[in-house]
N, C-alpha and C positions, 0 to 999 in steps of 0.2 A: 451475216450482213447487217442485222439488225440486232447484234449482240449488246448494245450500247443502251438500247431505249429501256428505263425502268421494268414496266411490267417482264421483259422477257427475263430479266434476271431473277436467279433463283433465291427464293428467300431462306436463311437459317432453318432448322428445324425446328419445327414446333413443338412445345410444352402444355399448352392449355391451360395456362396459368393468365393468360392476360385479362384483364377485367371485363366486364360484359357492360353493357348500356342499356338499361331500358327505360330511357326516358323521355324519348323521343317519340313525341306524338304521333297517333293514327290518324290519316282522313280517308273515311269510305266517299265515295263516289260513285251516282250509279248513272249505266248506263242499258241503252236500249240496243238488243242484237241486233243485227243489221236483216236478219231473217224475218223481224218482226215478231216472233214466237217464244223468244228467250230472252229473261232478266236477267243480267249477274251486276254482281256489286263489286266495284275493284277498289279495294281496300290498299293505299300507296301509305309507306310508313316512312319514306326519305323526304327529310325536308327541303328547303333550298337550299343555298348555298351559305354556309355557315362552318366556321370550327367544328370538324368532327371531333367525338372523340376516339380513344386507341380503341381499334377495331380486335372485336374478340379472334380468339385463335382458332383454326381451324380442326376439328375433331379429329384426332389422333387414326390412323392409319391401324386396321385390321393385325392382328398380331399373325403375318404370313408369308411364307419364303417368298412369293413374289414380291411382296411390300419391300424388304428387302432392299438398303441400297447398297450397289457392291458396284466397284470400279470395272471398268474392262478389263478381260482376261488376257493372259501374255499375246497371244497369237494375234486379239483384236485389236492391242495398241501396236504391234507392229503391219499392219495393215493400215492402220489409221496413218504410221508415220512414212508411209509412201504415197510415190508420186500416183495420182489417180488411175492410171493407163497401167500403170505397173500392177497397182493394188486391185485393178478390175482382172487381169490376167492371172495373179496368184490365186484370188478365191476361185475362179474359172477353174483351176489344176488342180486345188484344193476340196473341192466339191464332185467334181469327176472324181477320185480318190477317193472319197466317203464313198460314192455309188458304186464303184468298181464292184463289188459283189454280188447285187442286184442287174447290171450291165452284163458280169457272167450267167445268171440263171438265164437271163432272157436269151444270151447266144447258144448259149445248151438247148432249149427249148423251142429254137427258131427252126430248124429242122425237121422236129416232125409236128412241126402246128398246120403246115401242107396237109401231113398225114390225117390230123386225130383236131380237125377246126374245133370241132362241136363239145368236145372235149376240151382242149386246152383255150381256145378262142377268146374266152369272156376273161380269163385269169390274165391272158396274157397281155389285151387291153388294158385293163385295168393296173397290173405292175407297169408297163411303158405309160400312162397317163400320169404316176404315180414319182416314174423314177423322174419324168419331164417337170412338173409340178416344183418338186423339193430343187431339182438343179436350178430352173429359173430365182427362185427364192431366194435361193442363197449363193448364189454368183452374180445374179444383176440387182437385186435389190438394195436400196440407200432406202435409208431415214430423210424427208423431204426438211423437218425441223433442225438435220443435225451437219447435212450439207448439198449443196446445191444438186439435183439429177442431173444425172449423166445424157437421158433422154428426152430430149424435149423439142418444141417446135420449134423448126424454122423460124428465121428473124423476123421473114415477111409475117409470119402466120401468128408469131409472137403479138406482134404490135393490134392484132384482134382481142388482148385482153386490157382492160384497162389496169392498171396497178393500183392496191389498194393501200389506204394513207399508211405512214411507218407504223400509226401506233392508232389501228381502228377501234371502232368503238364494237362491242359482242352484246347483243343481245342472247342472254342462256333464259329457254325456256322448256317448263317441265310441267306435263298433268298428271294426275295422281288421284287414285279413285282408294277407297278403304285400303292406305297404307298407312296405320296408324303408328305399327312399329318397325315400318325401317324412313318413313321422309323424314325426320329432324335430322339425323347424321348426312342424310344427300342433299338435305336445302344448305346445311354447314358447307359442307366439301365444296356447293356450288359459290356461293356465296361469299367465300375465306379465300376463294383461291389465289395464286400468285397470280393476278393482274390489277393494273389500274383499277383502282373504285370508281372513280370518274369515268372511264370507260366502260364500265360492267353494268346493263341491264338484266336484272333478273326479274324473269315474273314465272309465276308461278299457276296454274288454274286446278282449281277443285273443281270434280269433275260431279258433283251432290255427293258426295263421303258421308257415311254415316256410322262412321265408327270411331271417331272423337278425331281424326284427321284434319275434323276443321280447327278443333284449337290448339293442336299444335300450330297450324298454320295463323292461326292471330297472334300465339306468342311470339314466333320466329319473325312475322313483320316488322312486329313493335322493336322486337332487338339487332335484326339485322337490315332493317330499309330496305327491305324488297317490297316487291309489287307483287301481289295476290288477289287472281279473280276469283270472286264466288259466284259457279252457276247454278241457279235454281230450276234447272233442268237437267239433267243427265243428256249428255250429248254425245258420250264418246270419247278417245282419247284422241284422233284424228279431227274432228272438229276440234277441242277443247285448246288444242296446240295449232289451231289457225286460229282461235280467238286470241292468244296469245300474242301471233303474228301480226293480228291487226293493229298492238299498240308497239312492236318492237320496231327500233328506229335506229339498232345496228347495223354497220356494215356487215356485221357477217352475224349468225343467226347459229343456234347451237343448241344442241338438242340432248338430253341425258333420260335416263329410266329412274321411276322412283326409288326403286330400292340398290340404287348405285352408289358407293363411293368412287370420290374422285381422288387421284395423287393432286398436289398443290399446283405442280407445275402443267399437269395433262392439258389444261385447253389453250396455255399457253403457248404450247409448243404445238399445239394443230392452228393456232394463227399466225407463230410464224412462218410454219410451212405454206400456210395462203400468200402471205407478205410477200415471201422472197420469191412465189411460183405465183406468175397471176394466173396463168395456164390452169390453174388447179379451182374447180368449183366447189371441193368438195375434198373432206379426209375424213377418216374410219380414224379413233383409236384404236387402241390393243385392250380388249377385256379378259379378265380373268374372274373366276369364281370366289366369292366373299365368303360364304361358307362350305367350304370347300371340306372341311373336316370332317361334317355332317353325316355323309350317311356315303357307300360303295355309290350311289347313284352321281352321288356331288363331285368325289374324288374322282371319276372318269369321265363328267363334264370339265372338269377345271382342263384336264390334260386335252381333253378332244378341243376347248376354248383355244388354247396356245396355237394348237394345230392352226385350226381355220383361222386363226389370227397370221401368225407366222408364218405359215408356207401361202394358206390360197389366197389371203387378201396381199401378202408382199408379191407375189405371182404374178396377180392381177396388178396391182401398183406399179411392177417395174413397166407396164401397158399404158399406163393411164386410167385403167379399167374396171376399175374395182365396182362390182356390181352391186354393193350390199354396202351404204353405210349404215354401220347397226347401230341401235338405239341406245347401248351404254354410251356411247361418245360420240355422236353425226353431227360434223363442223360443215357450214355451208358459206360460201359468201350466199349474200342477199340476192344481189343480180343474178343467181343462177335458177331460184327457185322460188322469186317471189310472186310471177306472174302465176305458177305454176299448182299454188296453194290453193285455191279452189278444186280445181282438180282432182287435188290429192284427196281433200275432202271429201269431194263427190264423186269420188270412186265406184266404174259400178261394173258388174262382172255376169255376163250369163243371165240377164235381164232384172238382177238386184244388188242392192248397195253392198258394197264388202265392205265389210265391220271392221277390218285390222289395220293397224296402226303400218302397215307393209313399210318397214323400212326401204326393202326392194323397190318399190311402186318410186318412193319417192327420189331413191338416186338415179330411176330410171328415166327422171324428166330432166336430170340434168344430163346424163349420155347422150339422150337421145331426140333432144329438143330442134337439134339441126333440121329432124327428120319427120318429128312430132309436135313441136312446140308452136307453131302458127296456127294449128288445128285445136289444140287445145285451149288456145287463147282465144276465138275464134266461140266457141264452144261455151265459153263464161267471159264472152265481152262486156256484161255488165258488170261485173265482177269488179269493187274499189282495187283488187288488187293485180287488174289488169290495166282498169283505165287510168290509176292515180298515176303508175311509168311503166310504160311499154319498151321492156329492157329487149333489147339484141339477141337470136337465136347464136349463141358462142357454141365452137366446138370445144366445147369443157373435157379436160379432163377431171378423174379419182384418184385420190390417191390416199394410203394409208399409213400413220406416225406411230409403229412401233415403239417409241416410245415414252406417248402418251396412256399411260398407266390409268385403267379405269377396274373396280371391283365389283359385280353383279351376283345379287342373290339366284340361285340357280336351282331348279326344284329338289325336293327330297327325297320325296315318295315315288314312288312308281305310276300312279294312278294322273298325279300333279306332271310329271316327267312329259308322259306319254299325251297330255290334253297339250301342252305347247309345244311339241313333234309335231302337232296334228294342227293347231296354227302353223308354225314353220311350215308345214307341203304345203298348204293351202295358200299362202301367200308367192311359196316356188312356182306353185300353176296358176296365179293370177299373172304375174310376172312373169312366166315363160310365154305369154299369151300377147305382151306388153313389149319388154325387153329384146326379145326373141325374135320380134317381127324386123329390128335393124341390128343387130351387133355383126351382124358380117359385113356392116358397113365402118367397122372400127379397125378393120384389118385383122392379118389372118391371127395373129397373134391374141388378142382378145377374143375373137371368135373360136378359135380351138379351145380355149378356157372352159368360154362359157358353155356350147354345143357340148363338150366332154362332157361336162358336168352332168349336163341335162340329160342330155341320154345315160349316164351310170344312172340317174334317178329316176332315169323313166325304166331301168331295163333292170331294177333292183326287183322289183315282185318278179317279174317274167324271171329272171335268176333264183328267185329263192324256192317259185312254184318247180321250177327245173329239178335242181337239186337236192334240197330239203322233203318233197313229195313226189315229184316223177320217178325222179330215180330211183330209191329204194323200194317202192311198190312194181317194178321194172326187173329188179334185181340188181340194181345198179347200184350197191351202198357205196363202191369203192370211190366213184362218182361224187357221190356227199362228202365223202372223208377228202376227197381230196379238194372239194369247194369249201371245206370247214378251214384245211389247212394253209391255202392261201389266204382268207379271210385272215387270218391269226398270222400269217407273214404280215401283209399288210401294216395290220396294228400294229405289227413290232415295229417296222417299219418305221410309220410314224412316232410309235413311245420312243425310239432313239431319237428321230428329230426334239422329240422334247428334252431330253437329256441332253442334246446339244448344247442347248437353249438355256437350259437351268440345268446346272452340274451340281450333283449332291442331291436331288431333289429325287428322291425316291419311287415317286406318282408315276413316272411310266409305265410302271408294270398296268394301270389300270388300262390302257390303249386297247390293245388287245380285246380287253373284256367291251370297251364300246364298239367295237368293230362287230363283236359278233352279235351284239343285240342290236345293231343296223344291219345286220345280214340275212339274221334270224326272224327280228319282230318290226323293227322300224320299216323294213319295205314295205310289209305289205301295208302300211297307213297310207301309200297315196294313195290307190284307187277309192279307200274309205275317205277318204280325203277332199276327194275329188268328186264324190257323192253326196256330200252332207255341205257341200264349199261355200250353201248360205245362211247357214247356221253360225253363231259363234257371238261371242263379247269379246272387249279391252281385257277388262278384269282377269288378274291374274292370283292363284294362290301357290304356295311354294307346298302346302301340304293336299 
């Protein structure tokens, strides 16, 4: 629709050859938080309006099969060159066909689950949740960037969203606490990317770094005209990025992790999926693992990453529903979350503040604002960023852009792995507590999602106390062996959905191996989880 306006179009490949600039004056400016308690100094390096000159090149792309650009494969350009109704009913027959063998184990097995529940019951949930999952994914799911949904509201119900201009402005903001050596390649990637200059607000907050963080962050000013707060206070990475929000004056609002790269194109294709959907408050990129080489821990996140990209957020997407825009790449319009920014800040769980940046938390005010959103505005009506526009409770949809390509550092060590599992539950059961209270109010389709989900994570320890310890001290090893070997279908399971996905790409085989250390050791982290759940920092280390 909007293939015509500049920024959507894709620029040439980059070289990193173009010349850099750094002559361009700094002015600090300070100002006073609105809390009363915190200085920061916002250090702006973009002049006014003047002859730029040639904007440096964007840092080269991760040397990785995802990076990768490869045309579509025989099957998906004939799919592409049919009529929509046609092309929705092939992948439909197409996709039943991939399952057809998992479709047989469950009809084998539906017979004596009468007999042997306790036995077969949990496995057999779990492949039916599983085969449902992968079918929706891949029979109803569209790229919202790449052509219009097939799904969407009524005309009457339509005309509740306002549309936003063809060519909006984006505020991209990012906090960043002792990331000394991965934020210059993510403020680049931010900063370089294929859109409008004129359009692109970057700002940036130090969150007090102390580990030379900050002057990367003065050089990258001076050279690339972004906006950089410095706080003299340690605030958090949730506060840090509503400071942010107090000076961002985008229509849509965009959120990345410090130690991400971006593709050129990723955030321009999550706003024109806003553009052409106003229905949409919100889109998930697709993240993938940047060192992914690294260590057996890396190489079986990259492939579980695809996973939860590809199958459960497309799942959720073809809904409207996506629960989780994750923090490599959460594209917002404004009006869906800007009342809502206090909130998210002052987040508070079980009689104290929660510390985490909850992705969860915050797509959940835009689900669920119908139902929550006057209560929470209500709640922090002093709030400038209630009373400056008191936006409309929208029934917003989520949705997620496949292919918007983002790369995130993922941990390495076992020790690093297992602290952000242990964030991850902890933000699931603030969120289940949040989330949880309306989604059957989205219809049954999103609610089946979500519920399944919850409960395979609430009912993961109870399963593993079952079979990994009851049973064998019972007599019952045959019991474990055969919860080992569904576990390890499963994985395969999904390592094929990856091979789908990326053909030639070897990585599947590690599927499997994350399955069974979510089977084995990752459950039982929520009840610890759930005991410790006001403990915790932002700060993140990969070792």
């Amino acid at each position: 629709m909007h293939g015509s306006d500049p920024h959507f179009e894709k620029l040439p490949p980059y070289s990193g050859t173009d010349p850099i600039d750094t002559s361009r004056p700094h002015r600090p400016v300070h100002l006073g938080d609105t809390a009363g308690s915190t200085t920061l100094t916002l250090s702006t390096a973009r002049p006014g309006r003047r002859e730029r000159p040639a904007r440096p090149a964007p840092p080269p792309l991760p040397e990785l099969r995802s990076t990768r650009k490869s045309g579509p494969g025989p099957v998906r350009r004939r799919l592409d060159a049919m009529h929509p109704a046609v092309r929705h009913g092939t992948r439909r027959v197409l996709t039943l066909l991939c399952l057809l063998p998992l479709l047989l184990i469950l009809a084998r097995e539906a017979p004596r689950l009468a007999q042997r529940p306790l036995v077969l019951g949990y496995g057999f949930t779990v492949l039916t949740g599983t085969i449902a999952m992968l079918y929706i994914a891949y029979s109803r799911y569209d790229d919202p960037s790449e052509r219009m949904l097939r799904v969407r509201p009524r005309p009457k119900q339509l005309a509740l969203f306002p549309s936003l201009p063809a060519r909006p402005k984006v505020s991209f903001l990012l906090a960043v606490k002792d990331e000394v050596d991965y934020i210059e390649p993510c403020v680049r990637s931010m900063a370089l990317c294929d859109y409008d200059e004129d359009l692109l607000q970057i700002v940036v907050v130090d969150d007090m770094s102390t580990d030379g963080t900050r002057e990367v962050l003065h050089r990258l000013e001076a050279e690339l005209g972004i906006t950089v707060l410095y706080l003299e206070k340690n605030l958090g990475k949730k506060y840090a990025l509503v400071k942010a929000c107090e000076i961002a004056d985008g229509d849509i609002i965009a959120f990345t992790d410090s130690d991400c790269i971006l593709a050129p194109d990723a955030l321009a294709r999550c706003v024109r999926a806003l553009v052409d959907h106003p229905e949409l408050g919100a889109v998930s990129g697709h993240a993938r693992a940047l060192n992914v080489a690294r260590t057996v821990f890396t190489k079986a996140q990259d492939v579980w990453y695809e996973g939860q990209f590809r199958v459960a957020k497309a799942a959720e997407s073809t809904f409207g529903s996506v629960t989780c825009v994750s923090g490599p790449l959460a594209v917002f319009r404004r009006d869906a979350i800007y009342n809502y920014l206090p909130a998210w800040a002052g987040d508070r769980f079980m009689g104290a503040p929660f510390r985490f940046a909850t992705d969860r938390q915050l797509t959940g005010y835009v689900l669920g604002q119908r139902w929550r959103g006057k209560k929470l505005k209500r709640q922090y009506a002093d709030s400038p960023f209630v009373t400056q526009v008191d936006y409309p409770e929208r029934p917003w949809r989520i949705g997620y852009v496949q292919s918007a390509k983002v790369w995130t550092n993922v941990p390495e060590s076992f020790r690093s792995f297992m602290k952000q599992q242990i964030r991850w539950k902890k933000s699931f059961i603030r969120n289940l507590f949040f989330t949880g209270s309306f989604m059957w109010r989205r219809g049954l389709g999103p609610a089946a999602l979500y519920y399944g989900h919850a409960l395979w994570v609430v009912a993961a320890p109870v399963m593993a106390f079952r079979h990994l310890l009851w049973a064998p001290l019972h007599g019952m090893a045959f019991l474990t062996l055969l919860y080992l070997c569904g576990v390890v279908l499963k994985g395969l399971v999904w390592g094929l959905a990856f091979k789908v996905d990326n053909p030639g790409d070897g990585r599947w085989r590690y599927r499997p191996l994350m399955s069974l250390l979510s089977a084995v050791l990752l459950a039982w982290l929520l009840p610890y989880s759930f005991a410790t759940i006001r403990r915790g920092v932002w700060a993140r280390s990969l070792t």
